[in-house]
PDBQT receptor file of N, H, CA, C and O in Angstrom, charges set to zero:
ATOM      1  N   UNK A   1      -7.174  -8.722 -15.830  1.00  0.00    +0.000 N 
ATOM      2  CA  UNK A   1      -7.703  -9.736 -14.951  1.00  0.00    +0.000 C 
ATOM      3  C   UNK A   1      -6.679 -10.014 -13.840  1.00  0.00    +0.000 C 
ATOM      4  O   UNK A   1      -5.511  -9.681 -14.044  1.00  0.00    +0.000 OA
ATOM      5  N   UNK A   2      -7.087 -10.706 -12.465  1.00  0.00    +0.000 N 
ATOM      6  H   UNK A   2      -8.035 -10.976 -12.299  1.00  0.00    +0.000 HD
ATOM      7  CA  UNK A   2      -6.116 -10.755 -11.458  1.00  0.00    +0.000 C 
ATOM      8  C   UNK A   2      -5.664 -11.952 -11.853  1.00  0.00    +0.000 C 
ATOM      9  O   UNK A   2      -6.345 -12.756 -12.490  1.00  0.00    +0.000 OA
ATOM     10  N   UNK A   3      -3.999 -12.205 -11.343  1.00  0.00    +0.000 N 
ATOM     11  H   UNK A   3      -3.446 -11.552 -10.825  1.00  0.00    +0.000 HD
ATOM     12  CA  UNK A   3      -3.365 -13.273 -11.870  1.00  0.00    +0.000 C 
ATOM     13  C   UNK A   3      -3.032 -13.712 -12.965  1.00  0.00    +0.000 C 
ATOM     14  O   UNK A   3      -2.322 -14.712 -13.075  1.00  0.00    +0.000 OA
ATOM     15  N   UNK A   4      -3.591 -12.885 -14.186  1.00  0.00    +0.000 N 
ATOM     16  H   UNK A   4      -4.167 -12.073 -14.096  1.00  0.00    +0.000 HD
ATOM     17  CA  UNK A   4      -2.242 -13.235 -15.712  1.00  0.00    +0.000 C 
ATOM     18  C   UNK A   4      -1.109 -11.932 -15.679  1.00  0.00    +0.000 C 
ATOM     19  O   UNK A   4      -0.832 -10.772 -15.374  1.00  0.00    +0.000 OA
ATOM     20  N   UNK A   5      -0.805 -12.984 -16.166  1.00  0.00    +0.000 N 
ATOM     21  H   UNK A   5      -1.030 -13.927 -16.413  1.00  0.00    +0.000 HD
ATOM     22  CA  UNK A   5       0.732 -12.081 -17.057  1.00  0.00    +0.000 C 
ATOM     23  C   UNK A   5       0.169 -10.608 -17.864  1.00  0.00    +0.000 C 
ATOM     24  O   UNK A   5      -0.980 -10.256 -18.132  1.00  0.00    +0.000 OA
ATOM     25  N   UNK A   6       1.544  -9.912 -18.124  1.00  0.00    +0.000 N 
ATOM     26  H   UNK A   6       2.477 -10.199 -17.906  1.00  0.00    +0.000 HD
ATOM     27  CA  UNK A   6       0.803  -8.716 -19.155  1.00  0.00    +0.000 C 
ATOM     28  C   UNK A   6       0.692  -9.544 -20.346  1.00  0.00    +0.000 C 
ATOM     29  O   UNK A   6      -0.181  -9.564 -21.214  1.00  0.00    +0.000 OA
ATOM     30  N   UNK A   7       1.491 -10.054 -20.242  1.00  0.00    +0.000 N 
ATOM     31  H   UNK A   7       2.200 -10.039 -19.537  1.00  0.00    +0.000 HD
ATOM     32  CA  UNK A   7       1.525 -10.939 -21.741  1.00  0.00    +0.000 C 
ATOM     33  C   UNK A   7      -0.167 -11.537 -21.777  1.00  0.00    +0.000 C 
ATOM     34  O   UNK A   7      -0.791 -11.178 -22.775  1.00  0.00    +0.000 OA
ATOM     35  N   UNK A   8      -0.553 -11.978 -21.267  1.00  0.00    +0.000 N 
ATOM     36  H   UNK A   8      -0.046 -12.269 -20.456  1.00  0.00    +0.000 HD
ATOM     37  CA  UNK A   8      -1.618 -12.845 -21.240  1.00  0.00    +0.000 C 
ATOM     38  C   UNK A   8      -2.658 -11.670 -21.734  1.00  0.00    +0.000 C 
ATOM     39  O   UNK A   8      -3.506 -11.616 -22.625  1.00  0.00    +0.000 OA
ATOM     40  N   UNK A   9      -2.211 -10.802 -20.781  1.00  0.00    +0.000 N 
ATOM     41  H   UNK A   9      -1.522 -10.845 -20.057  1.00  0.00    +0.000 HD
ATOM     42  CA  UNK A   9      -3.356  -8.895 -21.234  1.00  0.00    +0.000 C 
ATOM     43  C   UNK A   9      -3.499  -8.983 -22.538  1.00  0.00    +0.000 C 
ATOM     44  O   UNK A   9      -4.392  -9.152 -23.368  1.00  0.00    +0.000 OA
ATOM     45  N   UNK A  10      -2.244  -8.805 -22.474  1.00  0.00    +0.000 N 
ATOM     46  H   UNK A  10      -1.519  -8.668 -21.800  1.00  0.00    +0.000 HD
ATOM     47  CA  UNK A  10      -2.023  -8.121 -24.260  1.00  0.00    +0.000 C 
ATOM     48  C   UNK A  10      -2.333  -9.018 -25.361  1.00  0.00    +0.000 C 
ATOM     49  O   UNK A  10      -2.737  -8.702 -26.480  1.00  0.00    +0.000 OA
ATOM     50  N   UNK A  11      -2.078 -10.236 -24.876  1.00  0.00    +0.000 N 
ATOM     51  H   UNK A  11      -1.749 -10.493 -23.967  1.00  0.00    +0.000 HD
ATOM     52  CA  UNK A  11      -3.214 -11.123 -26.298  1.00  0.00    +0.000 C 
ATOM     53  C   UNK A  11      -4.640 -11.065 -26.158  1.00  0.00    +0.000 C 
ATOM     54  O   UNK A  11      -5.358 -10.983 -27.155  1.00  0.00    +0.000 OA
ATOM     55  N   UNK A  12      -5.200 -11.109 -24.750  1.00  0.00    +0.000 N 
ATOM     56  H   UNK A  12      -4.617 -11.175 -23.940  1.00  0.00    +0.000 HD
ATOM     57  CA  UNK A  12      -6.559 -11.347 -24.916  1.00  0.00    +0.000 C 
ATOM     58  C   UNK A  12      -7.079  -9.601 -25.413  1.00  0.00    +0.000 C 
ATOM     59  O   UNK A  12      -8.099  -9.523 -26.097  1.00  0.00    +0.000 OA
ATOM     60  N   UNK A  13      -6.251  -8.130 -24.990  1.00  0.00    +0.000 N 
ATOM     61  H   UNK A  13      -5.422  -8.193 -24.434  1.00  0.00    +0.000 HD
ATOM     62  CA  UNK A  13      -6.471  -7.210 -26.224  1.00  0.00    +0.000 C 
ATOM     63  C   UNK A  13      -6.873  -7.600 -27.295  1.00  0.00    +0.000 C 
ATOM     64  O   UNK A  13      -8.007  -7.518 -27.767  1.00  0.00    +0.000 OA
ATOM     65  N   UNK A  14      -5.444  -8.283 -27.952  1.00  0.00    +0.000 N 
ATOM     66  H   UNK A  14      -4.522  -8.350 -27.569  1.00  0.00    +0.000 HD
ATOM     67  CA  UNK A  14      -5.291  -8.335 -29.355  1.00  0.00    +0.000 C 
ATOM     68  C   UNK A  14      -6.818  -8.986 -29.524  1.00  0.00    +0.000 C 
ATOM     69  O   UNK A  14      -7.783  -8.270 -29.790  1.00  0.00    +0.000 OA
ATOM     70  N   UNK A  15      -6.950 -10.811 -29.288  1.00  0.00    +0.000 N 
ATOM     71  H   UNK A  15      -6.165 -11.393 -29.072  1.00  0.00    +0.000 HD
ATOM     72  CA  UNK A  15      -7.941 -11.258 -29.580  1.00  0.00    +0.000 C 
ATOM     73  C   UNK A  15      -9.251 -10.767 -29.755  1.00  0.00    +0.000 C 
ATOM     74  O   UNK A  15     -10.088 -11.152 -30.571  1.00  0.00    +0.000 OA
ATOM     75  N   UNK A  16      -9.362  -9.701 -28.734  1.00  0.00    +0.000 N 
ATOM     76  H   UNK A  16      -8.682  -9.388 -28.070  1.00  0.00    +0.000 HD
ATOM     77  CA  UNK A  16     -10.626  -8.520 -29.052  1.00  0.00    +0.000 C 
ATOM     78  C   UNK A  16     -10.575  -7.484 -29.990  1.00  0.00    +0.000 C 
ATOM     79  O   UNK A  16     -11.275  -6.476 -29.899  1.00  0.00    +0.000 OA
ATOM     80  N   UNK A  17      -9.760  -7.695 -30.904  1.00  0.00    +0.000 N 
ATOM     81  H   UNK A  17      -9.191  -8.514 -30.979  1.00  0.00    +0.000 HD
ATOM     82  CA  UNK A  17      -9.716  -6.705 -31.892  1.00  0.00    +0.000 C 
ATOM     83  C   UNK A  17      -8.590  -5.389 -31.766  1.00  0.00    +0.000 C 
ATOM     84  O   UNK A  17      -7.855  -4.972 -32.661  1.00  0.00    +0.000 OA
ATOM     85  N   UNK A  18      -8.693  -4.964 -30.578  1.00  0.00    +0.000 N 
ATOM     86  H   UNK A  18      -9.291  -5.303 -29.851  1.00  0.00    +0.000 HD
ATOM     87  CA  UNK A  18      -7.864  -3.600 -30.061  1.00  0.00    +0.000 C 
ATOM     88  C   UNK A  18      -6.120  -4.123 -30.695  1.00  0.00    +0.000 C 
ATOM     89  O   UNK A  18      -5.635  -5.220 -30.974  1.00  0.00    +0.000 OA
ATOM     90  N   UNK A  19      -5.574  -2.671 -30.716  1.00  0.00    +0.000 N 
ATOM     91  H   UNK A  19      -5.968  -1.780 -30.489  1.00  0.00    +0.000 HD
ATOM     92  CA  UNK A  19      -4.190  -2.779 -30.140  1.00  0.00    +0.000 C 
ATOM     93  C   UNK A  19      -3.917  -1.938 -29.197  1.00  0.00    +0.000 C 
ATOM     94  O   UNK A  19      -4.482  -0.847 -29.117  1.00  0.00    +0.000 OA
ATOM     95  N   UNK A  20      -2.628  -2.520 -28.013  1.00  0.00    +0.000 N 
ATOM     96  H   UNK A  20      -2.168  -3.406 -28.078  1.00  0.00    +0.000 HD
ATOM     97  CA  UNK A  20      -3.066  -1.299 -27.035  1.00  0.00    +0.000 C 
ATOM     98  C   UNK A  20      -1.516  -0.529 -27.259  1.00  0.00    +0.000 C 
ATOM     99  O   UNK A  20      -0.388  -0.960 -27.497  1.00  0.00    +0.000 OA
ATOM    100  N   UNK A  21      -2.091   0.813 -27.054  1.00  0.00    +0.000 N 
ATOM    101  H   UNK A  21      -3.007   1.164 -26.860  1.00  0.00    +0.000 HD
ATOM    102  CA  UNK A  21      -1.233   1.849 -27.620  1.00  0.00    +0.000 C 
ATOM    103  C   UNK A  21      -0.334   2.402 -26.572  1.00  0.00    +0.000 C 
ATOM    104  O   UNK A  21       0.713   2.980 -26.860  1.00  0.00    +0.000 OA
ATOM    105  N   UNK A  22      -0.753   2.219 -25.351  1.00  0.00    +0.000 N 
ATOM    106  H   UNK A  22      -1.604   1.749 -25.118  1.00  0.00    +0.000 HD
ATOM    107  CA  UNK A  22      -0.112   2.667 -24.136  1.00  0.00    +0.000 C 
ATOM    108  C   UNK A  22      -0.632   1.989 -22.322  1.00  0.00    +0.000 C 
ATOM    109  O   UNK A  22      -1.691   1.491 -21.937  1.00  0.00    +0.000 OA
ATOM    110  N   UNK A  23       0.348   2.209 -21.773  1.00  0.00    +0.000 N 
ATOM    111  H   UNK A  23       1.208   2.613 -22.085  1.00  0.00    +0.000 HD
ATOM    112  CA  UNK A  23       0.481   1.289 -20.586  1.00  0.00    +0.000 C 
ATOM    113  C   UNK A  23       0.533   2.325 -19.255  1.00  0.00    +0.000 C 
ATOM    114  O   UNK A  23       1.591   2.913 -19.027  1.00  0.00    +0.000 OA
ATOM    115  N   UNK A  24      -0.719   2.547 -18.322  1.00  0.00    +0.000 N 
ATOM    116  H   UNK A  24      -1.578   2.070 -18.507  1.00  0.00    +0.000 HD
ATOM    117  CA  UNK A  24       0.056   3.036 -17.036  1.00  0.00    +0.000 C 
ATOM    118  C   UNK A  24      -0.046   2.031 -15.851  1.00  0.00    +0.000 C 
ATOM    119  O   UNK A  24      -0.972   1.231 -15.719  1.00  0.00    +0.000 OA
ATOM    120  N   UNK A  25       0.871   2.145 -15.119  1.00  0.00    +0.000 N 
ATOM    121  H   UNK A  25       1.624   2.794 -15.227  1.00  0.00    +0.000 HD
ATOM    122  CA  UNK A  25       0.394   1.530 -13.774  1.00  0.00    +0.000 C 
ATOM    123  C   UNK A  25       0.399   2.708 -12.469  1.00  0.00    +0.000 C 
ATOM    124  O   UNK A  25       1.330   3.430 -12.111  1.00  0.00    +0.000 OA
ATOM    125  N   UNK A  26      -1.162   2.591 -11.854  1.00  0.00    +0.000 N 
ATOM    126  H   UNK A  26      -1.918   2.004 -12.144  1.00  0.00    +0.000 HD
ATOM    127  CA  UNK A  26      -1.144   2.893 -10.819  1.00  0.00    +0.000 C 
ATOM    128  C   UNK A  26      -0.994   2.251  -9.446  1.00  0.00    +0.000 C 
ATOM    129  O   UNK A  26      -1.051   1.027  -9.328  1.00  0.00    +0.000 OA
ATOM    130  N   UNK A  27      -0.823   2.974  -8.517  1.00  0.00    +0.000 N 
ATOM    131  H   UNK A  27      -0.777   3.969  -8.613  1.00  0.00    +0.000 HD
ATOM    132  CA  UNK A  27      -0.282   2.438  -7.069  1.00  0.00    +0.000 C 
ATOM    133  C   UNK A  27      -1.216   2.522  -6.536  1.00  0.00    +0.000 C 
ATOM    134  O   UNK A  27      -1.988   3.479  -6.478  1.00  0.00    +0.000 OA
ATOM    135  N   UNK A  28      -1.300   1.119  -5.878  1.00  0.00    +0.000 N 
ATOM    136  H   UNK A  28      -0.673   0.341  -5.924  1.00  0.00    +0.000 HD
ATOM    137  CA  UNK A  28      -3.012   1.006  -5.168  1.00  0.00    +0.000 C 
ATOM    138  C   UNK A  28      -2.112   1.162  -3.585  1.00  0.00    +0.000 C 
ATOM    139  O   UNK A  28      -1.022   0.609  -3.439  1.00  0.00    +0.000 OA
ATOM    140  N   UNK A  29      -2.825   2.070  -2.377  1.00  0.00    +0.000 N 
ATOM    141  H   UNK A  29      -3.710   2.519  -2.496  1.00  0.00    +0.000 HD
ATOM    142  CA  UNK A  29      -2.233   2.280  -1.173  1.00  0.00    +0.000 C 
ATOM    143  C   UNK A  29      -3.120   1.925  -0.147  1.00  0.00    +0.000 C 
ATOM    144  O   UNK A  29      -4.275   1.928  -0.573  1.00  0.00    +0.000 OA
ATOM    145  N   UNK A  30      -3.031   1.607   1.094  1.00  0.00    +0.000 N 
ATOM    146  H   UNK A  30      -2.093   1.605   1.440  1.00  0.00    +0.000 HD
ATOM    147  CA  UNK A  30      -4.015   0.881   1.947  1.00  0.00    +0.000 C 
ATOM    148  C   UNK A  30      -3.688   1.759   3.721  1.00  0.00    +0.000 C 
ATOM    149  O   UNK A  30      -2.727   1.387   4.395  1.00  0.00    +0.000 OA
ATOM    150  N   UNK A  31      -4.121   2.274   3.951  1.00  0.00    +0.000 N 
ATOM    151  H   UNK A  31      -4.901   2.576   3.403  1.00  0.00    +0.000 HD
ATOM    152  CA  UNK A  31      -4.237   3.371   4.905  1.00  0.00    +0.000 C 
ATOM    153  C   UNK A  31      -3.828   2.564   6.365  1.00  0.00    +0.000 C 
ATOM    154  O   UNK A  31      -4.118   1.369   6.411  1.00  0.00    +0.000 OA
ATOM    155  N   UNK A  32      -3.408   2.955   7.119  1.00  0.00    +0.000 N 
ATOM    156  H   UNK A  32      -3.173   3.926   7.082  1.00  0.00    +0.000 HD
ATOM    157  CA  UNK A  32      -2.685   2.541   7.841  1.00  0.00    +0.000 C 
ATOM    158  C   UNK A  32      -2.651   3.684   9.509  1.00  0.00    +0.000 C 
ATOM    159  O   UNK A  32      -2.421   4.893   9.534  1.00  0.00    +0.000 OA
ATOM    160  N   UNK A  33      -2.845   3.113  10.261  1.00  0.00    +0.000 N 
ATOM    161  H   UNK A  33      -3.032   2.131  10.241  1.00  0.00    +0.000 HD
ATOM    162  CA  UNK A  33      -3.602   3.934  11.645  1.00  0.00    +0.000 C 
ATOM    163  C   UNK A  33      -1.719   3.356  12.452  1.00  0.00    +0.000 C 
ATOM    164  O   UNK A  33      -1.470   2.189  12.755  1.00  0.00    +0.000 OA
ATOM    165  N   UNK A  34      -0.582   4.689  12.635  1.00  0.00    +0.000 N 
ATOM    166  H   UNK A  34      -0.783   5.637  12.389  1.00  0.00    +0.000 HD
ATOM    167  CA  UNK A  34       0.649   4.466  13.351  1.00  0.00    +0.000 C 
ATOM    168  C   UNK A  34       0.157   5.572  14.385  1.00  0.00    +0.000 C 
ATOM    169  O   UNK A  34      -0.345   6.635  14.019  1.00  0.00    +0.000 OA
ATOM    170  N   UNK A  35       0.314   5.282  15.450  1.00  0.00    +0.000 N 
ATOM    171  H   UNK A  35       0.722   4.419  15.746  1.00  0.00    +0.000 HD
ATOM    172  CA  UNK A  35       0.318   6.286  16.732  1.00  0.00    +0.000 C 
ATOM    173  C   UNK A  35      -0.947   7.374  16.775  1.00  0.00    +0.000 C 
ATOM    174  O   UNK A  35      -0.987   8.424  17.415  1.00  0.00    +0.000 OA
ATOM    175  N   UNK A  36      -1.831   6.884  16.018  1.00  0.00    +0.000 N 
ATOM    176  H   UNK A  36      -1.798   6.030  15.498  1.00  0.00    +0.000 HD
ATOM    177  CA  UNK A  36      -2.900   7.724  16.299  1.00  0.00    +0.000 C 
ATOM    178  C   UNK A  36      -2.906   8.774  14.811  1.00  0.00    +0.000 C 
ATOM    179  O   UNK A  36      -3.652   9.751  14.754  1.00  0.00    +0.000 OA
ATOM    180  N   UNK A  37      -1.982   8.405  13.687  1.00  0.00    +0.000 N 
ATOM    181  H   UNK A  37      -1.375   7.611  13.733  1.00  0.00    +0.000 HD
ATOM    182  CA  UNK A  37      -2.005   9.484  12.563  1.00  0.00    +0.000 C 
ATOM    183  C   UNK A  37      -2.386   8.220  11.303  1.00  0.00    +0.000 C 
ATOM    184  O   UNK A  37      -1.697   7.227  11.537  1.00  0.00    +0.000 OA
ATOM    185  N   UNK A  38      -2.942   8.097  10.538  1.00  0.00    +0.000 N 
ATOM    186  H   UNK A  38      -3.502   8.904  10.348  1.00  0.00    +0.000 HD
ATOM    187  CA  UNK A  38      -3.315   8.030   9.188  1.00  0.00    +0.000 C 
ATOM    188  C   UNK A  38      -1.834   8.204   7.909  1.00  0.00    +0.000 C 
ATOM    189  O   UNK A  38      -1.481   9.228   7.325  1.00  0.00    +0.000 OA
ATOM    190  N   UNK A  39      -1.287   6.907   7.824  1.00  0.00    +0.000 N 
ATOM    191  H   UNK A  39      -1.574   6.075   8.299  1.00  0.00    +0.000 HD
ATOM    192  CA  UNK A  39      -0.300   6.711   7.293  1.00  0.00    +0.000 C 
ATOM    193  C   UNK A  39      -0.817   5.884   5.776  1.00  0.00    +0.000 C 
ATOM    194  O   UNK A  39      -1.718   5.051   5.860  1.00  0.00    +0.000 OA
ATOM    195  N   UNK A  40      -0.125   6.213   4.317  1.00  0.00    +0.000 N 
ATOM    196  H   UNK A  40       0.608   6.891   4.248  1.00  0.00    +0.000 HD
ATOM    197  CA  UNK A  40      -0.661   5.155   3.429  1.00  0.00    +0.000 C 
ATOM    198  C   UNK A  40       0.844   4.650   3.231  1.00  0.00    +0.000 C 
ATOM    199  O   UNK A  40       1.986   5.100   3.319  1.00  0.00    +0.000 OA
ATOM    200  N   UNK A  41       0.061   3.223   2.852  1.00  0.00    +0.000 N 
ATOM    201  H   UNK A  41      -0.867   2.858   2.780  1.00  0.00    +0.000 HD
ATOM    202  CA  UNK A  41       1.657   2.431   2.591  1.00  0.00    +0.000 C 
ATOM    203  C   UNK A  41       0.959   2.036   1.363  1.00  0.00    +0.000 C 
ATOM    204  O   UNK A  41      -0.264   2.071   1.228  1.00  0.00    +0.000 OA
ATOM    205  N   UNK A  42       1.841   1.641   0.437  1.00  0.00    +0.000 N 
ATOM    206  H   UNK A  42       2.834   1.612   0.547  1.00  0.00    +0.000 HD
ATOM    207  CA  UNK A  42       1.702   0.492  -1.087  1.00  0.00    +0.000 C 
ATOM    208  C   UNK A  42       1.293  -0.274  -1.009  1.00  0.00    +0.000 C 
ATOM    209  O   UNK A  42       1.930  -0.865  -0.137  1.00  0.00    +0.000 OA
ATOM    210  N   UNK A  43       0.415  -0.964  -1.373  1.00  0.00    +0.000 N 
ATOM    211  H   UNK A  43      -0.103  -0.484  -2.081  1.00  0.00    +0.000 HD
ATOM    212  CA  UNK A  43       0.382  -2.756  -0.802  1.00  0.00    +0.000 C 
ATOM    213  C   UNK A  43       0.591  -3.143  -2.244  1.00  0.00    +0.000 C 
ATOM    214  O   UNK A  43       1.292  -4.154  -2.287  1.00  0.00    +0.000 OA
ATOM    215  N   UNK A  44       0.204  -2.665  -3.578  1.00  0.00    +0.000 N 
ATOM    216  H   UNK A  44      -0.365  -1.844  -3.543  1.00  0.00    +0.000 HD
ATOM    217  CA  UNK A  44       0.570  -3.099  -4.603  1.00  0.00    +0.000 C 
ATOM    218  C   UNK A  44       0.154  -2.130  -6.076  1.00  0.00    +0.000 C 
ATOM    219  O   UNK A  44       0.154  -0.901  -6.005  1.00  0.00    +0.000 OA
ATOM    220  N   UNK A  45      -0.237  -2.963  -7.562  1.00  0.00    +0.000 N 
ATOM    221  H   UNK A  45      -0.237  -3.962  -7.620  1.00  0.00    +0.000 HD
ATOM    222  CA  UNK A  45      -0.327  -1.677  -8.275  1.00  0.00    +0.000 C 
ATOM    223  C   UNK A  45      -1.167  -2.400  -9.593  1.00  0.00    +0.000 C 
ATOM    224  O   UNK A  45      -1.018  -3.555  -9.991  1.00  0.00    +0.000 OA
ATOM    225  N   UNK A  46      -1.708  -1.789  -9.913  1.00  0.00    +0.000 N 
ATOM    226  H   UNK A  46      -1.829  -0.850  -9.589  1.00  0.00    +0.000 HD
ATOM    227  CA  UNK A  46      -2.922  -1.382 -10.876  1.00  0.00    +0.000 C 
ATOM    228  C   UNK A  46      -2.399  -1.488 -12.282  1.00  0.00    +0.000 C 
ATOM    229  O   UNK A  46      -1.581  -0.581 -12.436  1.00  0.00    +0.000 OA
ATOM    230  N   UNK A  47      -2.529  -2.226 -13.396  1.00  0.00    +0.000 N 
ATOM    231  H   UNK A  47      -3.194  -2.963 -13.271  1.00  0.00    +0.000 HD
ATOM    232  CA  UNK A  47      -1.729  -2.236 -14.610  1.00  0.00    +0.000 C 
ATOM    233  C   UNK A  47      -2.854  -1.257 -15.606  1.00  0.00    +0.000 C 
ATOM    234  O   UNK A  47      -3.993  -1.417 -15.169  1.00  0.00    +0.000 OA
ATOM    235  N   UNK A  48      -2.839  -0.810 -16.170  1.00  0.00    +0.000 N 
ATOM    236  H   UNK A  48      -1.913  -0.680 -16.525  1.00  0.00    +0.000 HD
ATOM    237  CA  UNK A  48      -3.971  -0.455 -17.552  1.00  0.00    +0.000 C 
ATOM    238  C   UNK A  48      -3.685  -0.191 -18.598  1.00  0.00    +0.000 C 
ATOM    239  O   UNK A  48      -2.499   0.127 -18.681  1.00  0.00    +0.000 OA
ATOM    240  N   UNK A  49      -4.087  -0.169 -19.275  1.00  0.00    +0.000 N 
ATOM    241  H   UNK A  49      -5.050  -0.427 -19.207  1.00  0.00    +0.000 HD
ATOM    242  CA  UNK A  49      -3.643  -0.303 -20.747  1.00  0.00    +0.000 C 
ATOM    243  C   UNK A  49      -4.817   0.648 -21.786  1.00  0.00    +0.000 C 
ATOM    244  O   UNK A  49      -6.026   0.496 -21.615  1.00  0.00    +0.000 OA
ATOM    245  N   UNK A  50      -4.366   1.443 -22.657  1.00  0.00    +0.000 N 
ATOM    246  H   UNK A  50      -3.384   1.567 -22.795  1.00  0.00    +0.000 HD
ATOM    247  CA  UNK A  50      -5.385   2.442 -23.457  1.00  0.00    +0.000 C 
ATOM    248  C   UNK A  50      -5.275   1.166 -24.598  1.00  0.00    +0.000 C 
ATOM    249  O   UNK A  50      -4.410   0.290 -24.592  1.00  0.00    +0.000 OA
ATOM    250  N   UNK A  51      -6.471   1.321 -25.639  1.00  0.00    +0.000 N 
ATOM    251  H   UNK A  51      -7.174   2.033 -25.643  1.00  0.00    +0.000 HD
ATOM    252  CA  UNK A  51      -5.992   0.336 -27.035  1.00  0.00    +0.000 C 
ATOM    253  C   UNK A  51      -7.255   1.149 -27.882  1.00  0.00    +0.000 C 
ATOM    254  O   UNK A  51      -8.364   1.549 -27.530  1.00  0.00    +0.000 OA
ATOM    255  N   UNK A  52      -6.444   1.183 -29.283  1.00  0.00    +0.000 N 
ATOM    256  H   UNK A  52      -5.542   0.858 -29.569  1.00  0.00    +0.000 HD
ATOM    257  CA  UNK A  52      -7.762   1.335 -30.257  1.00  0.00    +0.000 C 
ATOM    258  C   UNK A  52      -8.153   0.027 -30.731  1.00  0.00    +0.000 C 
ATOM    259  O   UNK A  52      -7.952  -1.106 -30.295  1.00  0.00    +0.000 OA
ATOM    260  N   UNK A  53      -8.932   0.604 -32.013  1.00  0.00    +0.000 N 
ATOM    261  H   UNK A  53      -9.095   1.525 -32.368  1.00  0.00    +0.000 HD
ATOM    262  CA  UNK A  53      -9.427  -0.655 -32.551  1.00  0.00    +0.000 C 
ATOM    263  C   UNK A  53      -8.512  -0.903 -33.713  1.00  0.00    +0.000 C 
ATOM    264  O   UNK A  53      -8.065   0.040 -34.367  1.00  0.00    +0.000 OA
ATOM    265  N   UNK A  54      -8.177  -2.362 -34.027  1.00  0.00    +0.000 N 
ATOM    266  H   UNK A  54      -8.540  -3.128 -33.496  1.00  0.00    +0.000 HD
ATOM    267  CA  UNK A  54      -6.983  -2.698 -34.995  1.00  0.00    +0.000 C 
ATOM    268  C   UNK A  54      -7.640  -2.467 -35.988  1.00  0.00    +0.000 C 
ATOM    269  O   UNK A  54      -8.756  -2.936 -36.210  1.00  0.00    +0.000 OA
ATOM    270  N   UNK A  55      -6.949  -1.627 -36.785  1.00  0.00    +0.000 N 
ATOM    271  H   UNK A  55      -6.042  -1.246 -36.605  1.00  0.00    +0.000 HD
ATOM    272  CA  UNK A  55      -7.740  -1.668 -38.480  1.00  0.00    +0.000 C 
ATOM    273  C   UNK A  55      -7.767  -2.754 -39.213  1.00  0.00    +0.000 C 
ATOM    274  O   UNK A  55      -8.805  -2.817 -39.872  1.00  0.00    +0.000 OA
ATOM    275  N   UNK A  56      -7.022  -3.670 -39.375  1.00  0.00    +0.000 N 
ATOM    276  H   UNK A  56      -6.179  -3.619 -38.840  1.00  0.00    +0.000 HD
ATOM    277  CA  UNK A  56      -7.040  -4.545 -39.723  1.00  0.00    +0.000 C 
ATOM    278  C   UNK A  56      -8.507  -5.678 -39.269  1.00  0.00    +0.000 C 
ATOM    279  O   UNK A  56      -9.042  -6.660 -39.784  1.00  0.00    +0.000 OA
ATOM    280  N   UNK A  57      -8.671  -5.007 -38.261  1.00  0.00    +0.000 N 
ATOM    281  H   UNK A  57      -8.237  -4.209 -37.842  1.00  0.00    +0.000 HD
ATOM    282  CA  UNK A  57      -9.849  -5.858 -38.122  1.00  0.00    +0.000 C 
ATOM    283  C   UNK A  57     -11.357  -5.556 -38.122  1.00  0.00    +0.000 C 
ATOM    284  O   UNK A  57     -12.327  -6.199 -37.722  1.00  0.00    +0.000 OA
ATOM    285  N   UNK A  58     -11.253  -4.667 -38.558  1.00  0.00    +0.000 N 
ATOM    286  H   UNK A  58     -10.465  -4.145 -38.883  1.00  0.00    +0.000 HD
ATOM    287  CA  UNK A  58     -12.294  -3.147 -38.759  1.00  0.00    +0.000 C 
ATOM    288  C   UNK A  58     -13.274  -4.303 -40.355  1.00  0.00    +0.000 C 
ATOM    289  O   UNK A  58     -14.199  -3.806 -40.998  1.00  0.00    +0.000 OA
TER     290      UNK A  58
């Protein structure tokens, strides 16, 4: 969700049952027009998270 913590991620995971097993972040880039050429810059980045389902809660 925009604006929590990972921390905040990773419980509302948990609370859904999952555990999450692994973390990528991607780089979100925003295109950018310098002198007539098509430049990307960063503007920021994408968190995600893989999770199974907790056995324990199976």
């Amino acid at each position: 969700m925009d604006n929590e913590t990972i921390d905040q991620c990773i419980d509302r995971i948990k609370k859904a049952g999952y555990f999450p097993i692994r973390r990528i972040e991607k780089p979100i880039f925003e295109e950018v027009m310098k002198e007539g050429e098509v430049h990307y810059q960063p503007i920021g980045k994408k968190i995600v998270f893989d999770a199974i389902v907790n056995k324990d809660e199976q």
